[in-house]
HTML snippet that shows the backbone in 3Dmol.js (N, CA, C, O; Angstrom):
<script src="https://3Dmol.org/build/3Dmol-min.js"></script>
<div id="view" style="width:600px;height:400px;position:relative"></div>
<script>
const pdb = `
ATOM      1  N   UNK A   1       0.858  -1.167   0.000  1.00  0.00           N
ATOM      2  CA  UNK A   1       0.000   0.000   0.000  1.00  0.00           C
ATOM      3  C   UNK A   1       0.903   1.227   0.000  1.00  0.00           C
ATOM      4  O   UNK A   1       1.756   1.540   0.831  1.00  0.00           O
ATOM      5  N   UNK A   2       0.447   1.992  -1.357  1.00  0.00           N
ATOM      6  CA  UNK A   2       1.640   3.086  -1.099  1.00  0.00           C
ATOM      7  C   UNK A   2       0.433   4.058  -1.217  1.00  0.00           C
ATOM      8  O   UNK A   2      -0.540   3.903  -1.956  1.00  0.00           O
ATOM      9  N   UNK A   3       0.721   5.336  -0.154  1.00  0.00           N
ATOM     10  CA  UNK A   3      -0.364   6.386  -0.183  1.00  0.00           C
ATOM     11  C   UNK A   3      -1.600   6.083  -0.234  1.00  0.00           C
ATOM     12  O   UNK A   3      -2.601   6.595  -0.735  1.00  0.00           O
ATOM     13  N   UNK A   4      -1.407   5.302   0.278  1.00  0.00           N
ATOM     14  CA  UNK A   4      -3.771   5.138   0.720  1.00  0.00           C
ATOM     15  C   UNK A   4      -4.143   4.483  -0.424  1.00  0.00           C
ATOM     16  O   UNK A   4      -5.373   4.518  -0.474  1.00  0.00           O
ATOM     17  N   UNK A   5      -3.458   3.610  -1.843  1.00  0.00           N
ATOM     18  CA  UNK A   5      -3.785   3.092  -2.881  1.00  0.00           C
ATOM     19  C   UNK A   5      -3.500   2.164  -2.684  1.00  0.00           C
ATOM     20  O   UNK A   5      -2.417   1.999  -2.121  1.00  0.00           O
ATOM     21  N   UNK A   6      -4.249   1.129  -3.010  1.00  0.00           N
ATOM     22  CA  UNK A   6      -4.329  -0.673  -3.101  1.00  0.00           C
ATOM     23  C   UNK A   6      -3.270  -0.336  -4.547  1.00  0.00           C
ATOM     24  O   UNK A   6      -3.595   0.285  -5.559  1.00  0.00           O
ATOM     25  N   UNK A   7      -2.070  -0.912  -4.263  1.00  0.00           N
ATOM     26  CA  UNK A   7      -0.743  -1.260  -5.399  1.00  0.00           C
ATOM     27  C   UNK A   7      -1.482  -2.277  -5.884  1.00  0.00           C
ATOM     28  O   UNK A   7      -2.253  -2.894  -5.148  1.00  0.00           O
ATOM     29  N   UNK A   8      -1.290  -2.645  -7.533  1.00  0.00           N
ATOM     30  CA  UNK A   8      -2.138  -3.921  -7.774  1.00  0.00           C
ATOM     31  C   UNK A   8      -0.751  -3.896  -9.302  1.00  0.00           C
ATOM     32  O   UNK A   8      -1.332  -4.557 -10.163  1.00  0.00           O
ATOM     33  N   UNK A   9       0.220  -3.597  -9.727  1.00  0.00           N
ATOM     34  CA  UNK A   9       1.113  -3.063 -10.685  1.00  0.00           C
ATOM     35  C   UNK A   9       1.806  -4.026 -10.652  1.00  0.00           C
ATOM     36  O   UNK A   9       1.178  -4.770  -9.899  1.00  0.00           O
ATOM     37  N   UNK A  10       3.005  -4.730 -11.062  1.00  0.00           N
ATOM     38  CA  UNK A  10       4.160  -5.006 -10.674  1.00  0.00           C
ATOM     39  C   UNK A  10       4.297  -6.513 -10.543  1.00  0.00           C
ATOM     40  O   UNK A  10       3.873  -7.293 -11.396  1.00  0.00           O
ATOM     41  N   UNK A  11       4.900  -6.868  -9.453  1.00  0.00           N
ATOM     42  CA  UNK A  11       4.976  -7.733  -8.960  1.00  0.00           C
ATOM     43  C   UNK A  11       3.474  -8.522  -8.338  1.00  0.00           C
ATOM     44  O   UNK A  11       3.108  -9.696  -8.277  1.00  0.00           O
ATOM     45  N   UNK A  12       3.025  -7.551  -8.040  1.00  0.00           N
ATOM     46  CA  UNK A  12       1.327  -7.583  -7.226  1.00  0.00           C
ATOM     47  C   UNK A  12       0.441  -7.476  -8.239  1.00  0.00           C
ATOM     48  O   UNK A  12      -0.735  -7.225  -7.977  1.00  0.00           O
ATOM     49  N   UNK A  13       0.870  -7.648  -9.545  1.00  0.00           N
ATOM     50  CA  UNK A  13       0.089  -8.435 -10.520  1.00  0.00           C
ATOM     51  C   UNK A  13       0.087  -9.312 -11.055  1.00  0.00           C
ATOM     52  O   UNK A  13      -0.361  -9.598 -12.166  1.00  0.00           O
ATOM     53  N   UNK A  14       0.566  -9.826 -10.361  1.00  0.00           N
ATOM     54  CA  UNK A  14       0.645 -11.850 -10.655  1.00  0.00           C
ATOM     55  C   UNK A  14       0.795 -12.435  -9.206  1.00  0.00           C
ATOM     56  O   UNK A  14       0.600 -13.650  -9.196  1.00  0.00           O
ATOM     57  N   UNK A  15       0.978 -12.097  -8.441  1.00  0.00           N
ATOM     58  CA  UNK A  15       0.776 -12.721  -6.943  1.00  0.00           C
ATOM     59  C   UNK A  15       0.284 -11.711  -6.078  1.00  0.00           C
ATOM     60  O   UNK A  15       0.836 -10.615  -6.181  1.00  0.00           O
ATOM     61  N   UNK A  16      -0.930 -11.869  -4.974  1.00  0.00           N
ATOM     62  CA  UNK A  16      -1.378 -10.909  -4.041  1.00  0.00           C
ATOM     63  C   UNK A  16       0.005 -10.879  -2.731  1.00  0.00           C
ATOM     64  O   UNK A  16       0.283  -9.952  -1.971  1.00  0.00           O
ATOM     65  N   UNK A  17       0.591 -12.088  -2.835  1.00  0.00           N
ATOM     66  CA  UNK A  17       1.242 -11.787  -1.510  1.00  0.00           C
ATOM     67  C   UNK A  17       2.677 -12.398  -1.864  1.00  0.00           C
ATOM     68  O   UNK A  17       2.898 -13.584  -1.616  1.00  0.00           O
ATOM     69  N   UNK A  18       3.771 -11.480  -2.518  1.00  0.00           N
ATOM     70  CA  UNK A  18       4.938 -11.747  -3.085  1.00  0.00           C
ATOM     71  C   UNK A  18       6.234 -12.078  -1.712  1.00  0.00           C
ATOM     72  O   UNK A  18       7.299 -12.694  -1.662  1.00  0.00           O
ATOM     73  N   UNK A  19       5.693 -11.556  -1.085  1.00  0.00           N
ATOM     74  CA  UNK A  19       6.612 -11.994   0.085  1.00  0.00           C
ATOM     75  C   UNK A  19       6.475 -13.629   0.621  1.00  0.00           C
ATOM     76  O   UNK A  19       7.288 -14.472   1.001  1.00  0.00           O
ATOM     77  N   UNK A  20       5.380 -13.602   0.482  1.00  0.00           N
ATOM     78  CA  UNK A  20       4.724 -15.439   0.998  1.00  0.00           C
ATOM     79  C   UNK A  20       5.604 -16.285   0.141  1.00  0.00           C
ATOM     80  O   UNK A  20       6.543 -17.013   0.462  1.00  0.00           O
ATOM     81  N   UNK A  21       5.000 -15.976  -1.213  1.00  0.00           N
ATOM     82  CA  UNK A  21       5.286 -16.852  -2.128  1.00  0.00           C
ATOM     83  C   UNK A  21       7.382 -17.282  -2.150  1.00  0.00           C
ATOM     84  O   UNK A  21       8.030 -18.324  -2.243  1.00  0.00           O
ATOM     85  N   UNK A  22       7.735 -15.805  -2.007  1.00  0.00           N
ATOM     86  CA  UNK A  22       9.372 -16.043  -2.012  1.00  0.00           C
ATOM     87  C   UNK A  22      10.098 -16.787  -0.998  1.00  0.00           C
ATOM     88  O   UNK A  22      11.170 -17.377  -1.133  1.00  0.00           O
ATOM     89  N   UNK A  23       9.125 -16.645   0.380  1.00  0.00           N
ATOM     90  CA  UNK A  23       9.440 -17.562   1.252  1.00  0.00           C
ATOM     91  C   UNK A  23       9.141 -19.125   0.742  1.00  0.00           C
ATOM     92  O   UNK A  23      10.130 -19.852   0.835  1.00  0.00           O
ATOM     93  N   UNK A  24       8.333 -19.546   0.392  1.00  0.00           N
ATOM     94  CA  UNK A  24       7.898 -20.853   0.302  1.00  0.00           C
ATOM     95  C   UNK A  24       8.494 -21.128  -1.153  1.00  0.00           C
ATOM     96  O   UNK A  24       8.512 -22.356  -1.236  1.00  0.00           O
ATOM     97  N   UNK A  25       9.026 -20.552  -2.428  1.00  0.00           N
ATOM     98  CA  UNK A  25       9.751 -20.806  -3.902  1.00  0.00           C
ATOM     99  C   UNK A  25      11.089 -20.444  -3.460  1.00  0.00           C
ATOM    100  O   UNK A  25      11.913 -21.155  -4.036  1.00  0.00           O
ATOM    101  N   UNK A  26      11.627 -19.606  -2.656  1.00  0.00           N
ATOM    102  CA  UNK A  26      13.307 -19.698  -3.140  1.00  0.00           C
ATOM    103  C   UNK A  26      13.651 -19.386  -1.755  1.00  0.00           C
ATOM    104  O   UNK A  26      14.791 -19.849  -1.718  1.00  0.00           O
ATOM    105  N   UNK A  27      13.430 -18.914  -0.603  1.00  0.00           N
ATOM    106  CA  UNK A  27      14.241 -18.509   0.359  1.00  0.00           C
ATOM    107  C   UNK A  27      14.073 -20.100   1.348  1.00  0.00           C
ATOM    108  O   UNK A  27      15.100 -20.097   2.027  1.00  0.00           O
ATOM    109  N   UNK A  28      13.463 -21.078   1.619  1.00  0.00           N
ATOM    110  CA  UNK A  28      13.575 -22.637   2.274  1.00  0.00           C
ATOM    111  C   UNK A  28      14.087 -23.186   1.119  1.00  0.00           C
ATOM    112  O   UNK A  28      15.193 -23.699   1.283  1.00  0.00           O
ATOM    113  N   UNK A  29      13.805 -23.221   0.418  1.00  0.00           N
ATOM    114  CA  UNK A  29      14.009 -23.954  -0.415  1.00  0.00           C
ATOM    115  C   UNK A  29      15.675 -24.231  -0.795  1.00  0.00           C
ATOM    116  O   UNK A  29      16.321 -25.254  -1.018  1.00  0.00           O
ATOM    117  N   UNK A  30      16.041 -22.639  -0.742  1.00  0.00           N
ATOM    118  CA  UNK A  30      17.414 -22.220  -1.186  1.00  0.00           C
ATOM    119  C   UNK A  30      18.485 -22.732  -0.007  1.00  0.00           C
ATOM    120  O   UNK A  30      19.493 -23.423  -0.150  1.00  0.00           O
ATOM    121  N   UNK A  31      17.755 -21.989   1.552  1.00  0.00           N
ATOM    122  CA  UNK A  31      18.354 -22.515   2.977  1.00  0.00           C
ATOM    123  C   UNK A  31      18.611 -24.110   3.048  1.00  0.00           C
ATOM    124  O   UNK A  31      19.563 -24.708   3.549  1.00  0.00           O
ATOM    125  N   UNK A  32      17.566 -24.569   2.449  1.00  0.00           N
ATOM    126  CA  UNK A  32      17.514 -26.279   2.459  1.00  0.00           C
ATOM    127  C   UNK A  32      18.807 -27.009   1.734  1.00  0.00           C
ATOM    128  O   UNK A  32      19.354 -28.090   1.954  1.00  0.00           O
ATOM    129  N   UNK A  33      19.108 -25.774   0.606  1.00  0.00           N
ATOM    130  CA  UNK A  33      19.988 -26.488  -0.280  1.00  0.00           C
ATOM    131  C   UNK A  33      21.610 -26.405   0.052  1.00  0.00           C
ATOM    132  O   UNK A  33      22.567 -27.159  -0.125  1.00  0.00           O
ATOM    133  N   UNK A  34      21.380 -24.861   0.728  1.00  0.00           N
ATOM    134  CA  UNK A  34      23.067 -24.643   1.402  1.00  0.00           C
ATOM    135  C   UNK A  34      23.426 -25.023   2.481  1.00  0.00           C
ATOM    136  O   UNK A  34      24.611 -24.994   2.815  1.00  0.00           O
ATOM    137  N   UNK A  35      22.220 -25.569   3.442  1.00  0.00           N
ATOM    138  CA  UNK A  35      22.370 -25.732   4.975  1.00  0.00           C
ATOM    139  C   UNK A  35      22.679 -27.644   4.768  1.00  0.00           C
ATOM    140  O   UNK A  35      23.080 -28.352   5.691  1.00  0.00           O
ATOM    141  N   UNK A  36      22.351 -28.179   3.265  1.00  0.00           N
ATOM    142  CA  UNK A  36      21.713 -29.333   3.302  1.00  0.00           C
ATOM    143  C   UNK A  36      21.189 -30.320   4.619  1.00  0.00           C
ATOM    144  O   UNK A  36      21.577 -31.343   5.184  1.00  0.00           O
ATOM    145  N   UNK A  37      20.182 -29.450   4.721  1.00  0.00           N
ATOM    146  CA  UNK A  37      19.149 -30.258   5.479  1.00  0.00           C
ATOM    147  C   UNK A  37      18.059 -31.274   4.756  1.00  0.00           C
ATOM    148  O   UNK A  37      17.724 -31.090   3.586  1.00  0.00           O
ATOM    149  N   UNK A  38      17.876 -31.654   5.035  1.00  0.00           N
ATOM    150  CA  UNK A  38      16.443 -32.563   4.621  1.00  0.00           C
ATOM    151  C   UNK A  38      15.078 -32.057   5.131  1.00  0.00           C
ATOM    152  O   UNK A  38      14.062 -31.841   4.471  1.00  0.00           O
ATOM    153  N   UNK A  39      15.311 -31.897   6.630  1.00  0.00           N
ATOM    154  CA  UNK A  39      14.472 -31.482   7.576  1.00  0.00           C
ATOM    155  C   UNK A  39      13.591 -29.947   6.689  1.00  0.00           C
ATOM    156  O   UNK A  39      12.384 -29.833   6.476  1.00  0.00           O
ATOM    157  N   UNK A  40      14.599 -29.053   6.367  1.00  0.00           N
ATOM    158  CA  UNK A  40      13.923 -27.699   5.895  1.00  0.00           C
ATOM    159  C   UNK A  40      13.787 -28.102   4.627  1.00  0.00           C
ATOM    160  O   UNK A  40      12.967 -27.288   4.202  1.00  0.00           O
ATOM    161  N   UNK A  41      14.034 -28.783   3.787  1.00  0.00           N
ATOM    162  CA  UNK A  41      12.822 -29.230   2.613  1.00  0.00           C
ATOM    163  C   UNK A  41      11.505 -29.167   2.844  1.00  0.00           C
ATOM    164  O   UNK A  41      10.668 -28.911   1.978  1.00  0.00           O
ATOM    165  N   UNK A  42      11.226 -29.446   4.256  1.00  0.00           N
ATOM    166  CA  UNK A  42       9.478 -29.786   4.291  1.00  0.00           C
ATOM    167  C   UNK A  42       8.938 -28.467   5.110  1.00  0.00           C
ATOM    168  O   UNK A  42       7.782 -28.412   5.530  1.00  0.00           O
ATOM    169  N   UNK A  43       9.839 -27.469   5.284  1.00  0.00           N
ATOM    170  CA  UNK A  43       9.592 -26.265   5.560  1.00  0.00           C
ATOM    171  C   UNK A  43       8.402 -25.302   4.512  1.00  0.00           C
ATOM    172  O   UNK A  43       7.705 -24.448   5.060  1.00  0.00           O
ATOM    173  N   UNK A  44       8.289 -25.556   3.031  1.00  0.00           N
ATOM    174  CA  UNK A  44       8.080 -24.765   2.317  1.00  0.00           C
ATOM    175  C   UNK A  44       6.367 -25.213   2.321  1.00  0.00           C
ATOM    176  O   UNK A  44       5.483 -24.611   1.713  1.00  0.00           O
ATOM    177  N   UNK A  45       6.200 -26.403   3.159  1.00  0.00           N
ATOM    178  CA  UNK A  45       4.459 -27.412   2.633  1.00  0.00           C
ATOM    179  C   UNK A  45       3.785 -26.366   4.685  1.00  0.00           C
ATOM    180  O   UNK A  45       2.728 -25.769   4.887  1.00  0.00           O
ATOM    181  N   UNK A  46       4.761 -26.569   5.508  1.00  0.00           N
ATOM    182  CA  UNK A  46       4.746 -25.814   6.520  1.00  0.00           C
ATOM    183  C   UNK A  46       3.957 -24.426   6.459  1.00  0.00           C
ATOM    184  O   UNK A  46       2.786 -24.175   6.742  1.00  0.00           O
ATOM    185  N   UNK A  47       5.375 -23.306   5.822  1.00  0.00           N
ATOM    186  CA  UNK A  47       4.766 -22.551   5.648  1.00  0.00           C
ATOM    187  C   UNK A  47       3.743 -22.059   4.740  1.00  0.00           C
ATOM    188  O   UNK A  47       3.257 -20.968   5.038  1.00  0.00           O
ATOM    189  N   UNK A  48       3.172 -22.834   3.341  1.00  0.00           N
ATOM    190  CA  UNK A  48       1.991 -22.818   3.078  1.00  0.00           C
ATOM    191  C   UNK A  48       0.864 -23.173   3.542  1.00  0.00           C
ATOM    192  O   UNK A  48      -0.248 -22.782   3.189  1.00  0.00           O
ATOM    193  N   UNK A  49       1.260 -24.251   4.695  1.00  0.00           N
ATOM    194  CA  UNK A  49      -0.238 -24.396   5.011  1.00  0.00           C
ATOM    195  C   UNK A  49      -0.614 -22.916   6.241  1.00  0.00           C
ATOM    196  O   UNK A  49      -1.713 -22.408   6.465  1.00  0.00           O
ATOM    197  N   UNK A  50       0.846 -22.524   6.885  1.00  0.00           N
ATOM    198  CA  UNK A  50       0.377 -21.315   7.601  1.00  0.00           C
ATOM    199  C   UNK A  50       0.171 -19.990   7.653  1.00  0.00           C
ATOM    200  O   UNK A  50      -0.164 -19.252   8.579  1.00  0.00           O
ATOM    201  N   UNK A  51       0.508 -19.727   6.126  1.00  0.00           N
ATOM    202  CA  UNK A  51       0.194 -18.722   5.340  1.00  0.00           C
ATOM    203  C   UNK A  51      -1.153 -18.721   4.543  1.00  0.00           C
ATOM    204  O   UNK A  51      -1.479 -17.641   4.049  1.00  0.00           O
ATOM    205  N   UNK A  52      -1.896 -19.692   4.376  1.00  0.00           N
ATOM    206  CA  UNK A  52      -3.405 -19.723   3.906  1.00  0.00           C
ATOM    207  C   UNK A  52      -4.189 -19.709   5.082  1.00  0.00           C
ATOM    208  O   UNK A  52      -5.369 -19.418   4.888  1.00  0.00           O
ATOM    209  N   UNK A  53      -3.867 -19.938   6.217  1.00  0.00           N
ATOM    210  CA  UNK A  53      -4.640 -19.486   7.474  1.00  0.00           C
ATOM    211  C   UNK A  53      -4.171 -17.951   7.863  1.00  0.00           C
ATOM    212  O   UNK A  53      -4.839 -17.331   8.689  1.00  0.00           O
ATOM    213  N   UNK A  54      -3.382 -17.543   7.449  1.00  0.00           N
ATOM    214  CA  UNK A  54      -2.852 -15.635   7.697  1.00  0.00           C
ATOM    215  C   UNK A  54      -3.506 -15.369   6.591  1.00  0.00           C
ATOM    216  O   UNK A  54      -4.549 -14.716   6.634  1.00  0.00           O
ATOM    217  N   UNK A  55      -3.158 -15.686   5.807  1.00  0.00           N
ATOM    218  CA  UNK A  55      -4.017 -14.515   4.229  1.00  0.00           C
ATOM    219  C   UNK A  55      -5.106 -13.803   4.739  1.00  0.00           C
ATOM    220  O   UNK A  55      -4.966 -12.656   5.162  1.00  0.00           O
ATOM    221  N   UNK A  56      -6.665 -14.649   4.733  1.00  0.00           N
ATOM    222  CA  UNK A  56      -7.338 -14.523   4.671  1.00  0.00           C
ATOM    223  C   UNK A  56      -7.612 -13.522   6.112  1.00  0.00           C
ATOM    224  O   UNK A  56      -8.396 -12.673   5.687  1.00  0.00           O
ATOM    225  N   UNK A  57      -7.439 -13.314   7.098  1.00  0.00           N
ATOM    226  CA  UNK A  57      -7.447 -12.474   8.531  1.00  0.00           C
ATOM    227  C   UNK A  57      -6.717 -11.023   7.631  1.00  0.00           C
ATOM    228  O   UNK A  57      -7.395 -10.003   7.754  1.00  0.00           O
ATOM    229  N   UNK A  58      -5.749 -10.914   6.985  1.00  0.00           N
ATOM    230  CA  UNK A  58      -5.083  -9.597   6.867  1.00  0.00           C
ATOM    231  C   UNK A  58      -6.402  -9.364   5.403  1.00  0.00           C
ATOM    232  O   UNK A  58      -6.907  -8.242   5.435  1.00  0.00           O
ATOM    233  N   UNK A  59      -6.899 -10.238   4.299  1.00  0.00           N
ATOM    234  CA  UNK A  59      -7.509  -9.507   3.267  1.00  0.00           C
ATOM    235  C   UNK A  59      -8.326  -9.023   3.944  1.00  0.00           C
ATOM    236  O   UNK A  59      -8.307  -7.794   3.872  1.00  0.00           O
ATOM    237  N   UNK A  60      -9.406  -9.608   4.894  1.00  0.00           N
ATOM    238  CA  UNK A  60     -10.984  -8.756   5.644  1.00  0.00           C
ATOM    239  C   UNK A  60     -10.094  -7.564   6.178  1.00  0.00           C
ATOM    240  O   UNK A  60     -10.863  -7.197   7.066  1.00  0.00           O
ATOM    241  N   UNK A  61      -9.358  -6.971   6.240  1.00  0.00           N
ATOM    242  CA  UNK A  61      -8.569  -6.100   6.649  1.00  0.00           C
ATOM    243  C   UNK A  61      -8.738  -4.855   5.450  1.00  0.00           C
ATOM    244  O   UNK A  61      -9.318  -3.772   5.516  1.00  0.00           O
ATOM    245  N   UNK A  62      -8.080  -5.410   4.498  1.00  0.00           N
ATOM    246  CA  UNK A  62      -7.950  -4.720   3.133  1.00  0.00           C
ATOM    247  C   UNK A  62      -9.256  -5.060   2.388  1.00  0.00           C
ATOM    248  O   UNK A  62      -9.160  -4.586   1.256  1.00  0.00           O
ATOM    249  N   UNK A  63     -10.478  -5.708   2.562  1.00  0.00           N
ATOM    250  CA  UNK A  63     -11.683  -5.891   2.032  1.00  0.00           C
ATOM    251  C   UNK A  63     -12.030  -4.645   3.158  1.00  0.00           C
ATOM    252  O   UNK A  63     -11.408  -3.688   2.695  1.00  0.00           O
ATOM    253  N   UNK A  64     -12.503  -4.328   4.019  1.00  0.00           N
ATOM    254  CA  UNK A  64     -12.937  -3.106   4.692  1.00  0.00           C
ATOM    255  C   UNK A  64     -11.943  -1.329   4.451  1.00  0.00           C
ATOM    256  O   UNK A  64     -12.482  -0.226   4.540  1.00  0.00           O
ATOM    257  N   UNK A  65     -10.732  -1.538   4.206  1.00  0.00           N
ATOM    258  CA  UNK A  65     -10.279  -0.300   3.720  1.00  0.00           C
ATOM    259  C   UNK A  65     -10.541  -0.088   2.151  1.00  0.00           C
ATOM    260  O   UNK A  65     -10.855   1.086   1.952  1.00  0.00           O
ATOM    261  N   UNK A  66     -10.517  -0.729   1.158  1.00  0.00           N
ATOM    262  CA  UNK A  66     -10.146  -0.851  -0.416  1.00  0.00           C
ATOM    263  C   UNK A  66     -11.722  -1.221  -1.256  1.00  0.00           C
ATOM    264  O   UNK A  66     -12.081  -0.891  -2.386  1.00  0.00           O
ATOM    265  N   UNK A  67     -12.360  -1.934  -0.324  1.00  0.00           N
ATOM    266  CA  UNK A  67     -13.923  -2.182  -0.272  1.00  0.00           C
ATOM    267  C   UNK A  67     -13.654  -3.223  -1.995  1.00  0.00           C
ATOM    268  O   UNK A  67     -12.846  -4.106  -2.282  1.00  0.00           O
ATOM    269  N   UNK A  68     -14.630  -2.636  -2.693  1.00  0.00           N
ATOM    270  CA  UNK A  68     -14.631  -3.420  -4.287  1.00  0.00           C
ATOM    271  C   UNK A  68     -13.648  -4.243  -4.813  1.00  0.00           C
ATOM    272  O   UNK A  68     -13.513  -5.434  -5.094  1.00  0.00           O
ATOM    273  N   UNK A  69     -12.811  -2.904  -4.865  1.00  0.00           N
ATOM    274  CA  UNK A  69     -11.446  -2.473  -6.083  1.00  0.00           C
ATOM    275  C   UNK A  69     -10.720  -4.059  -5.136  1.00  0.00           C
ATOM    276  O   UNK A  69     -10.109  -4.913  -5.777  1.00  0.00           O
ATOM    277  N   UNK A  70     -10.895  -4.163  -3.910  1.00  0.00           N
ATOM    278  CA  UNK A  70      -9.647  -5.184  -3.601  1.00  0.00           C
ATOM    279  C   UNK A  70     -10.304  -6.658  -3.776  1.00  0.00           C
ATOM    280  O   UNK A  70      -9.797  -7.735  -4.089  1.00  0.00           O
ATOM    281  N   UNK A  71     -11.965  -6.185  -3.368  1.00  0.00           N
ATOM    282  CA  UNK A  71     -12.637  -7.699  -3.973  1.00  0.00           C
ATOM    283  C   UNK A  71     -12.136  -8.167  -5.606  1.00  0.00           C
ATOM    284  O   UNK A  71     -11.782  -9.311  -5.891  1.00  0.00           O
ATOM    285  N   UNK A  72     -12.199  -6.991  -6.599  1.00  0.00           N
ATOM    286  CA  UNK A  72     -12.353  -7.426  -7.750  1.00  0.00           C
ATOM    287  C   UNK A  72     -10.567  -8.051  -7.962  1.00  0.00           C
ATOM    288  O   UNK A  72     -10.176  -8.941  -8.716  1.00  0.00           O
ATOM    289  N   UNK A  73      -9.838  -7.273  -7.078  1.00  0.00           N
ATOM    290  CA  UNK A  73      -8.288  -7.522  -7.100  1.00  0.00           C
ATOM    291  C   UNK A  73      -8.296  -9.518  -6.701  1.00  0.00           C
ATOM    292  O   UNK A  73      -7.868 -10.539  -7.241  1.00  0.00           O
ATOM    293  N   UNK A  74      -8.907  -9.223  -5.708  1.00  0.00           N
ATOM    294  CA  UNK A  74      -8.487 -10.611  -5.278  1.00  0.00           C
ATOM    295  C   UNK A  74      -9.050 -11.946  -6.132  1.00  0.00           C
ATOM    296  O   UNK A  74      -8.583 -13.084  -6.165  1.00  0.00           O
ATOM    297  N   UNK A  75     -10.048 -11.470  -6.706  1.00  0.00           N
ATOM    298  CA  UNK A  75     -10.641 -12.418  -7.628  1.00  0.00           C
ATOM    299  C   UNK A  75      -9.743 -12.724  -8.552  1.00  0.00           C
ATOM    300  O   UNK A  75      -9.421 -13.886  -8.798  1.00  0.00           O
ATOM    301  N   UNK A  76      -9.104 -11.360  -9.338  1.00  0.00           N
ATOM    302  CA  UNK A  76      -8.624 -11.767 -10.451  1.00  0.00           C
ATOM    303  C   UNK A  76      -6.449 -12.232 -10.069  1.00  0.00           C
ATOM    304  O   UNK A  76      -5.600 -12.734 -10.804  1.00  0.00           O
ATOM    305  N   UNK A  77      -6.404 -11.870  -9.038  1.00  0.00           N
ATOM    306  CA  UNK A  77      -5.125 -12.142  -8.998  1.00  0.00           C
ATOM    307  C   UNK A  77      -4.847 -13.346  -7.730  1.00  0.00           C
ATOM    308  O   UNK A  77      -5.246 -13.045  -6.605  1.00  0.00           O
ATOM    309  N   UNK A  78      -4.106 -14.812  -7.946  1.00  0.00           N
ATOM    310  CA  UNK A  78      -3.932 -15.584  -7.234  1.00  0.00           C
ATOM    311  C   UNK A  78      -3.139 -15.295  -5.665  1.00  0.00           C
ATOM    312  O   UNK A  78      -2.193 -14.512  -5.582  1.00  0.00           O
ATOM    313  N   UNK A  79      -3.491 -15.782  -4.892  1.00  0.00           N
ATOM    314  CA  UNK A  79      -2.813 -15.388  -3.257  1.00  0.00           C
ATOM    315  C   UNK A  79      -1.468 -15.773  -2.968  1.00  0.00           C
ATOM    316  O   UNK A  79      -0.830 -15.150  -2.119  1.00  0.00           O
ATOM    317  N   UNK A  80      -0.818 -17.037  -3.781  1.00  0.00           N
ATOM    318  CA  UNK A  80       0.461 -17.174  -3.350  1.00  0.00           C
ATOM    319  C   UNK A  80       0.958 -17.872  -4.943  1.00  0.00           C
ATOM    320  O   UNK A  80       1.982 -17.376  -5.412  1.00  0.00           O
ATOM    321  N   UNK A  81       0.486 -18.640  -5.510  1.00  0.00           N
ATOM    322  CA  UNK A  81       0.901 -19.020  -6.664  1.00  0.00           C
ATOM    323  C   UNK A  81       0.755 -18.166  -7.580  1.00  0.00           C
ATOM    324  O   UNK A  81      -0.406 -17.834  -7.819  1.00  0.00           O
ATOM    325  N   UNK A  82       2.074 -17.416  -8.538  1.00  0.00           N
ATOM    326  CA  UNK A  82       1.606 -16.450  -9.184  1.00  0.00           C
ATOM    327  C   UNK A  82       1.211 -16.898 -11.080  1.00  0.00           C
ATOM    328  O   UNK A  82       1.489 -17.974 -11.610  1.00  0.00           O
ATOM    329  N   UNK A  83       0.603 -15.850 -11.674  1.00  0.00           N
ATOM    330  CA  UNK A  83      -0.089 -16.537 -12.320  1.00  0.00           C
ATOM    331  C   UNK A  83       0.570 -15.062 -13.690  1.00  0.00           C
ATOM    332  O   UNK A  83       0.059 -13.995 -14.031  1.00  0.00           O
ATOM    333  N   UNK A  84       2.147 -15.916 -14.188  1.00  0.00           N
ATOM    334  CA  UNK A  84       2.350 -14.710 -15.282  1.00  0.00           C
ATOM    335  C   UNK A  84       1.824 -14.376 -16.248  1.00  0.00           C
ATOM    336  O   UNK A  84       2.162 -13.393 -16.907  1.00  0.00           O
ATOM    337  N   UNK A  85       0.491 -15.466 -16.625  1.00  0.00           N
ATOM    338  CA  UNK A  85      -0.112 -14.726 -17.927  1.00  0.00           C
ATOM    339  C   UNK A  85      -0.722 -13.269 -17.722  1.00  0.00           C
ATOM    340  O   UNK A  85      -1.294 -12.716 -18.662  1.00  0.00           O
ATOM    341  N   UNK A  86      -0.587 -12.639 -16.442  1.00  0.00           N
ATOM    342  CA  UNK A  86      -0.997 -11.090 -16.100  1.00  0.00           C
ATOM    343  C   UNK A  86       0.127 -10.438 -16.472  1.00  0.00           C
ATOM    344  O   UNK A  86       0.061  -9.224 -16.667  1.00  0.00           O
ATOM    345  N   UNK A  87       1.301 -11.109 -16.627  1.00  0.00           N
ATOM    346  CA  UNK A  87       2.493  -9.938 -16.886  1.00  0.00           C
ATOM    347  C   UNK A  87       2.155  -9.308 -18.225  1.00  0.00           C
ATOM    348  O   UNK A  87       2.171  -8.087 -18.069  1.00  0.00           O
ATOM    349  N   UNK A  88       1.946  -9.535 -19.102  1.00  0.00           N
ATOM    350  CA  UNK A  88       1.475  -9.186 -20.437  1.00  0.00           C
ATOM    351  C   UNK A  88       0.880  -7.912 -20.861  1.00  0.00           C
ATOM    352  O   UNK A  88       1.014  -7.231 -21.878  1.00  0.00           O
ATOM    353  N   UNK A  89      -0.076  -7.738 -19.391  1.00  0.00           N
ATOM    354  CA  UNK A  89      -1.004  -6.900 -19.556  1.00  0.00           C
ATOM    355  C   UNK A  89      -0.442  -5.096 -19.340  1.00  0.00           C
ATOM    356  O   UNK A  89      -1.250  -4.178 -19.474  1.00  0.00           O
TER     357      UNK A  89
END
`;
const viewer = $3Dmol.createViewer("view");
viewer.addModel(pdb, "pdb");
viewer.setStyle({}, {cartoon: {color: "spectrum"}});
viewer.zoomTo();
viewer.render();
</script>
């Protein structure tokens, strides 16, 4: 949110929550590979399942400030899997 505007541009047009997603695609994933653990391999199924129980508490958040514009946002843009056929646009 920059200046009281729902950002929807960028990066935040192909994933609603780019920080989630980098945790669970390259930052365990990456730790897993230099630390070689095994154990933090199964870090990335972890934090997805506890990031789809956070999402949804912070959007009713941004569904009451952004009202529509963030309903129609969230419809069309995926929550953690991003979806580049929006880069195009």
């Amino acid at each position: 949110m920059s200046s009281g505007k729902l950002e929807t541009t960028g990066i935040f047009a192909v994933v609603r929550n780019p920080l989630y997603c980098a945790w669970i695609v390259v930052l365990f994933p990456g730790l897993a590979l230099v630390s070689q653990s095994w154990l933090i391999f199964g870090m990335p199924v972890i934090a997805y399942y506890k990031f789809t129980k956070l999402i949804p508490q912070e959007e009713t958040v941004l569904e009451k400030i952004f009202g529509k514009e963030f309903i129609n946002y969230k419809r069309n843009v995926p929550a953690l899997i991003p979806c580049f056929k929006k880069i195009s646009k």
